[in-house]
N, CA, C and O atoms as a DFTB+ gen file, in Angstrom:
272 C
 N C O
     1  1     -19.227     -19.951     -21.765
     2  2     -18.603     -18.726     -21.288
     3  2     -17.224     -19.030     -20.692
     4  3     -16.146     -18.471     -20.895
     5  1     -17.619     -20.310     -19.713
     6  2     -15.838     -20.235     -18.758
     7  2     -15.978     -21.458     -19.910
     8  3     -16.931     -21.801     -20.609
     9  1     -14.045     -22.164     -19.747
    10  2     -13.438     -22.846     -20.855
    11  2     -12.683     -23.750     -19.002
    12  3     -12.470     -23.549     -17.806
    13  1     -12.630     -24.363     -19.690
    14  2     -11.561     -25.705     -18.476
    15  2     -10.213     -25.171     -18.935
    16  3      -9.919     -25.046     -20.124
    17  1      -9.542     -24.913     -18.084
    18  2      -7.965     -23.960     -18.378
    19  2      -7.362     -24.981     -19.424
    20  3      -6.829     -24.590     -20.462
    21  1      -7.516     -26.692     -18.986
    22  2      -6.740     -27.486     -20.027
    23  2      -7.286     -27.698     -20.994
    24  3      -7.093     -28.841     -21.411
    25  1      -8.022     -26.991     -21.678
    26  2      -8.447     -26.874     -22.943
    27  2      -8.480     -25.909     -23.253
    28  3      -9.581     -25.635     -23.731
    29  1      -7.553     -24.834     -23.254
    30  2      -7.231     -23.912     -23.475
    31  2      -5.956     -23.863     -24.411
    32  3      -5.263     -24.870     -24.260
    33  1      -5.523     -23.075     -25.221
    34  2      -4.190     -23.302     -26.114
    35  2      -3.325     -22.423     -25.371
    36  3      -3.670     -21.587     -24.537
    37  1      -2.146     -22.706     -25.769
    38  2      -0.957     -21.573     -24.842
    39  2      -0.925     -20.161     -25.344
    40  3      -0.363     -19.358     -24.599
    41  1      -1.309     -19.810     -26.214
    42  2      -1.747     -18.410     -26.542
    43  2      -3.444     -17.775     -25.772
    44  3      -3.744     -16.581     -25.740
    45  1      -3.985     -18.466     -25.440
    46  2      -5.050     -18.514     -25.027
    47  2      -4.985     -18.470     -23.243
    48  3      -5.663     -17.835     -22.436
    49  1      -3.945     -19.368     -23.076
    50  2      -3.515     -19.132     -21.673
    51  2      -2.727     -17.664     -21.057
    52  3      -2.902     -16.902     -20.106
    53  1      -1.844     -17.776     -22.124
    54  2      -0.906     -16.102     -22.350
    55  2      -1.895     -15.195     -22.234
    56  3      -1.757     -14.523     -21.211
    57  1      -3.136     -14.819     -23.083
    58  2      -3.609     -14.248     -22.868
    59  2      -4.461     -13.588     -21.592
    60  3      -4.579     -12.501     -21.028
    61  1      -4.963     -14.917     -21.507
    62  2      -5.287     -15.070     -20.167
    63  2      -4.791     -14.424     -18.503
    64  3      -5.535     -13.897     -17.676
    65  1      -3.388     -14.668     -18.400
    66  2      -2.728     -13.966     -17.546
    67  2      -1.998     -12.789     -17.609
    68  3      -1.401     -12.220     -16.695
    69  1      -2.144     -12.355     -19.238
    70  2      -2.184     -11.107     -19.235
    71  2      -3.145     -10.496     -18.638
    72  3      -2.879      -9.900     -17.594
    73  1      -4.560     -10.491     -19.178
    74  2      -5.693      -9.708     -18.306
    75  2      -5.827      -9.899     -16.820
    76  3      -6.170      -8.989     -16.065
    77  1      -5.507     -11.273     -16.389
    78  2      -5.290     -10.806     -15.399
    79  2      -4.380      -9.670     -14.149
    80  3      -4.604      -8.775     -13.334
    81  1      -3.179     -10.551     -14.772
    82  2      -1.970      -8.969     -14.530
    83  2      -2.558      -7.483     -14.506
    84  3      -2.657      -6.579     -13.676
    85  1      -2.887      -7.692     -15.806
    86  2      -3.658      -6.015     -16.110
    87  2      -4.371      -5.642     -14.655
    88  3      -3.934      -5.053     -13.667
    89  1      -5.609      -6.218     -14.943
    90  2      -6.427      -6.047     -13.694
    91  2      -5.824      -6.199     -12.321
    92  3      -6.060      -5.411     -11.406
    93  1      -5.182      -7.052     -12.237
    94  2      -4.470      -6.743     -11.019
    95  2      -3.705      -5.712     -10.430
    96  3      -3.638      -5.491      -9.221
    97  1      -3.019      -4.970     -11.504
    98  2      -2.298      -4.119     -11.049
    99  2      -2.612      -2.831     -11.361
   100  3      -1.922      -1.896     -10.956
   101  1      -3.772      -2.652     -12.171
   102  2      -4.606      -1.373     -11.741
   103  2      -5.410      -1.381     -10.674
   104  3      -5.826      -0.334     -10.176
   105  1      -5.725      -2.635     -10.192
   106  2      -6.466      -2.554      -8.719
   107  2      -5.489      -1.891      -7.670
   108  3      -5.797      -0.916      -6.985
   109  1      -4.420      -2.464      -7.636
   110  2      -3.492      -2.227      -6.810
   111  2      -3.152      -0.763      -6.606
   112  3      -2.897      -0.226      -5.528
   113  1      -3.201       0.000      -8.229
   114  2      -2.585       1.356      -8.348
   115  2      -3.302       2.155      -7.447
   116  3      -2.932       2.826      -6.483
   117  1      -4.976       1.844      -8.211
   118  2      -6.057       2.654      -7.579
   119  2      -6.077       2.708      -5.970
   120  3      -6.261       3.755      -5.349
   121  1      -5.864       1.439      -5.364
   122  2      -5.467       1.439      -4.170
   123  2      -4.863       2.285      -3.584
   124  3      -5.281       3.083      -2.745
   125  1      -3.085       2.051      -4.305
   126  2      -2.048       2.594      -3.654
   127  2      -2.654       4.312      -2.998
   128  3      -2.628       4.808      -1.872
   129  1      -3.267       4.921      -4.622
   130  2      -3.748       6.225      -5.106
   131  2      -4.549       6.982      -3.806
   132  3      -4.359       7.976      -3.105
   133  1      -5.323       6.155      -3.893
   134  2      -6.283       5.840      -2.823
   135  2      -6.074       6.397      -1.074
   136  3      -6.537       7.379      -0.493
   137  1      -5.292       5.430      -0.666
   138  2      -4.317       5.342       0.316
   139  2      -3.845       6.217       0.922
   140  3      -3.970       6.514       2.110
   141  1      -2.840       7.020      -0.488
   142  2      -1.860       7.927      -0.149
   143  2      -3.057       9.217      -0.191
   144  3      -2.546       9.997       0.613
   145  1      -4.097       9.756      -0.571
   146  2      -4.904      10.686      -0.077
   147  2      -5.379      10.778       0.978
   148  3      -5.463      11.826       1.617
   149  1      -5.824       9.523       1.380
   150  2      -6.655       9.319       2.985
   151  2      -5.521       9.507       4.086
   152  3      -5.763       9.900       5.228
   153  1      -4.082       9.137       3.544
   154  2      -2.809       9.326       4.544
   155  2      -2.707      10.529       4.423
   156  3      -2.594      10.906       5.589
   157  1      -2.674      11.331       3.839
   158  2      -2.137      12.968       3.681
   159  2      -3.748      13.238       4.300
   160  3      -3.704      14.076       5.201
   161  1      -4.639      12.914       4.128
   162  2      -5.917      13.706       4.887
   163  2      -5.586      13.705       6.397
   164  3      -5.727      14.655       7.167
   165  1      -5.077      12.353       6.709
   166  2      -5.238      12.211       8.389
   167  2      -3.917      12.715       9.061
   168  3      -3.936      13.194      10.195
   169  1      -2.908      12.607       8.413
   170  2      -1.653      13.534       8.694
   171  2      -2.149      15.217       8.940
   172  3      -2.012      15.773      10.029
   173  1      -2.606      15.739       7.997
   174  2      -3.538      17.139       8.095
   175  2      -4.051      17.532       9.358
   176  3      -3.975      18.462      10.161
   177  1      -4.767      16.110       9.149
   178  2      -5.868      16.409      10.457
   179  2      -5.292      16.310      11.865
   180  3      -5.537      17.128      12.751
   181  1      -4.593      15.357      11.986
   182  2      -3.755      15.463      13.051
   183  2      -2.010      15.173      13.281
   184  3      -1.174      14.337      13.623
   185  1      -2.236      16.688      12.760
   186  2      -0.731      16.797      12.894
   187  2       0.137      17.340      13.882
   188  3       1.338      17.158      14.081
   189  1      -0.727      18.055      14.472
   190  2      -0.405      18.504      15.946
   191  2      -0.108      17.230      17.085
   192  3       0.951      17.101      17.699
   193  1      -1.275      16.354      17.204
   194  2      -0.581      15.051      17.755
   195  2       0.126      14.198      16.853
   196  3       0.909      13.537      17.534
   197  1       0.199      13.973      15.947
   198  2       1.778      13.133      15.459
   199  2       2.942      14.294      15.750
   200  3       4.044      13.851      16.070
   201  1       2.840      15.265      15.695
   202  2       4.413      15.688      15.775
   203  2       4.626      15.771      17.261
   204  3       5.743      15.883      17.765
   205  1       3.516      15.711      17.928
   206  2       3.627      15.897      19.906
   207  2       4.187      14.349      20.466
   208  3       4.848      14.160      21.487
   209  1       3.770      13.434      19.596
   210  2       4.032      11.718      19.645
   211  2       5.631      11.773      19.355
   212  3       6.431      11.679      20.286
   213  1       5.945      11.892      18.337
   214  2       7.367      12.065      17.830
   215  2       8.306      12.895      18.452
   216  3       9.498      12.773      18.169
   217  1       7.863      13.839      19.377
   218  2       8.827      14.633      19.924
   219  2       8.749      13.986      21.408
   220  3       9.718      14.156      22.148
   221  1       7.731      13.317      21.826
   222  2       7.782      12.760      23.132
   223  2       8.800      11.100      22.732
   224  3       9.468      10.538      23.600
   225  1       8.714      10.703      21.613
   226  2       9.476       9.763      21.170
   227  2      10.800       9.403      21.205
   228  3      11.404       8.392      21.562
   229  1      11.359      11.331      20.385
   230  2      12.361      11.785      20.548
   231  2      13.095      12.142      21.884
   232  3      14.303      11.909      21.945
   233  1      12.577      12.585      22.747
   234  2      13.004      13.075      24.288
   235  2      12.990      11.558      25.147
   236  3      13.653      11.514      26.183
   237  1      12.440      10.661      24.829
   238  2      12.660       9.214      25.457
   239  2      13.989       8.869      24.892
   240  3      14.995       8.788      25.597
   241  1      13.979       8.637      23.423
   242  2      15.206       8.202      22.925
   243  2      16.842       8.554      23.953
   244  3      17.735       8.002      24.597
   245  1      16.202      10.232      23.348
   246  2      17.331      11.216      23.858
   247  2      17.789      10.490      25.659
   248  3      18.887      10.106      26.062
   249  1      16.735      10.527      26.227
   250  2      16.793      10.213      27.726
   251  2      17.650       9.215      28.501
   252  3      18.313       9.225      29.539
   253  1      17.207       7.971      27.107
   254  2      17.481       6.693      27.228
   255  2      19.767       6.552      26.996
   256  3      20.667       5.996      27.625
   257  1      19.688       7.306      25.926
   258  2      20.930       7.019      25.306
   259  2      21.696       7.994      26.760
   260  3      22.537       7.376      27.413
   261  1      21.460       9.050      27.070
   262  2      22.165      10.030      27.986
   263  2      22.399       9.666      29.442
   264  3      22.834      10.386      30.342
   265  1      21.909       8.035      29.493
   266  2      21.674       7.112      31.100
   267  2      22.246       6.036      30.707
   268  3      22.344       5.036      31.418
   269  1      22.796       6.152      29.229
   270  2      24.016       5.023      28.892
   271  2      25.598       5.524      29.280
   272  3      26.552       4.774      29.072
């Protein structure tokens, strides 16, 4: 089933890291995919405190620069 990589031919190797690539970077996609739903769910959910965080963020900033 498995082959010792050095007995493998260079087309055989090519191949080889093609499928892997492949697979790798549909793992990754599905991920990314993934991700960006569960981020837009929890943004949703609390969006009232992220934008209360960011505006208390903002009024520090503001505070900070206006005592320069």
């Amino acid at each position: 089933m498995y082959e010792k990589w050095s007995d493998l031919t260079e087309e055989e190797k090519q191949q080889a890291r093609e499928r892997h690539m492949k697979s790798y970077y549909k793992y990754h996609e599905e991920r990314k995919a993934i991700n960006r739903v569960k981020a837009k769910k929890y943004y949703e959910e609390n969006k009232e405190k992220i934008l209360q965080k960011q505006k208390e963020a903002y009024l520090k900033i503001k505070s900070v620069q206006v005592s320069l």
